[in-house]
C-alpha positions in Angstrom: -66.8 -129.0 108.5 -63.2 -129.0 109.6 -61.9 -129.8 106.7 -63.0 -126.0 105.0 -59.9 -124.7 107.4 -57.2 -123.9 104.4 -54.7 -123.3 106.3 -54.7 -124.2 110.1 -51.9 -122.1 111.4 -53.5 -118.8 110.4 -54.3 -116.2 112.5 -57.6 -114.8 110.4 -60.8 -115.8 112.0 -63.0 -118.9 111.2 -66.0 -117.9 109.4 -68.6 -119.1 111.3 -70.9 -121.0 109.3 -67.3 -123.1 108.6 -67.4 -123.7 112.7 -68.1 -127.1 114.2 -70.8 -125.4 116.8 -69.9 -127.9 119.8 -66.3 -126.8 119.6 -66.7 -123.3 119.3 -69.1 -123.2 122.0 -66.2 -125.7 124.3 -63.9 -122.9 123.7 -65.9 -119.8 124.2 -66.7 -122.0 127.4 -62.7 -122.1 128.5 -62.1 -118.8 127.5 -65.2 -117.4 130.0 -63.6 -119.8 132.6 -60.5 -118.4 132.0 -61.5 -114.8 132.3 -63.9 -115.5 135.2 -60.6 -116.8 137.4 -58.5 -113.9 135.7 -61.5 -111.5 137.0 -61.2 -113.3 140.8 -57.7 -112.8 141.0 -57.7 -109.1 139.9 -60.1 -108.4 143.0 -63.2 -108.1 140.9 -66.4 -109.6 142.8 -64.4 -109.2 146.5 -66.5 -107.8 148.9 -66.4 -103.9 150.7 -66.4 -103.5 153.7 -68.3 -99.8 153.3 -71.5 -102.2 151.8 -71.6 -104.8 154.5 -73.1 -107.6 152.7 -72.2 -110.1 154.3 -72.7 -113.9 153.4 -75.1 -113.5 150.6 -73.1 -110.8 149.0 -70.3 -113.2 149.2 -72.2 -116.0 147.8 -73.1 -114.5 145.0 -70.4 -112.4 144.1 -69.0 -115.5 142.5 -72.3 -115.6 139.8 -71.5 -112.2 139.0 -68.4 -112.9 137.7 -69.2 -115.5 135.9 -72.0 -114.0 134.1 -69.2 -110.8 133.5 -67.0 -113.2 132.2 -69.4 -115.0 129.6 -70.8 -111.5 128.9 -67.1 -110.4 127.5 -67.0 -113.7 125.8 -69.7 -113.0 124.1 -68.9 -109.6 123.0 -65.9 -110.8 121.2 -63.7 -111.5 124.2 -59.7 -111.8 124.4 -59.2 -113.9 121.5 -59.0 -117.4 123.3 -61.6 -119.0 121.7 -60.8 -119.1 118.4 -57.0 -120.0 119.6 -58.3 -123.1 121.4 -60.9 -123.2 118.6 -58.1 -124.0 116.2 -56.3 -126.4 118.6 -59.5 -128.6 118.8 -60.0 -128.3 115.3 -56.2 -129.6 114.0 -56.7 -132.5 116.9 -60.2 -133.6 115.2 -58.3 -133.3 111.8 -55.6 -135.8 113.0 -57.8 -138.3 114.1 
């Protein structure tokens, strides 16, 4: 499987019947990590005061963000995964 990547520096996308599936699905897994914290620290999930939730808005806040996070992920995302993708991929090739 990894050994259908050409040329490992490139910057076109893996096809993705040439994808080892645990590894693509450990990167899109950092990259919605990733995005989830980048999410927290832009304020996104925070609670208003005008709402008054209280704890259970603040308890799940923190879901919601994840599941935002994994839902940009799957809609294509930043571009992470297949960066880490590649960096798993050239490790498993040197081994």
């Amino acid at each position: 499987m990894i050994t259908q990547i050409s040329t490992p520096h490139s910057s076109a996308p893996i096809a993705p019947q040439a994808r080892d599936a645990e590894m693509w699905t450990m990167a899109k897994s950092l990259e919605a990590s990733f995005l989830a914290e980048m999410l927290k620290s832009a304020g996104l999930g925070e609670a208003r005061d005008s709402f008054g939730g209280g704890v259970g808005e603040d308890q799940f806040s923190s879901l919601l963000v994840d599941e935002q996070s994994r839902g940009i992920v799957e809609t294509g995302g930043v571009g992470l995964a297949e960066a880490i993708y590649r960096s798993l991929a050239r490790s498993a090739a040197v081994k």
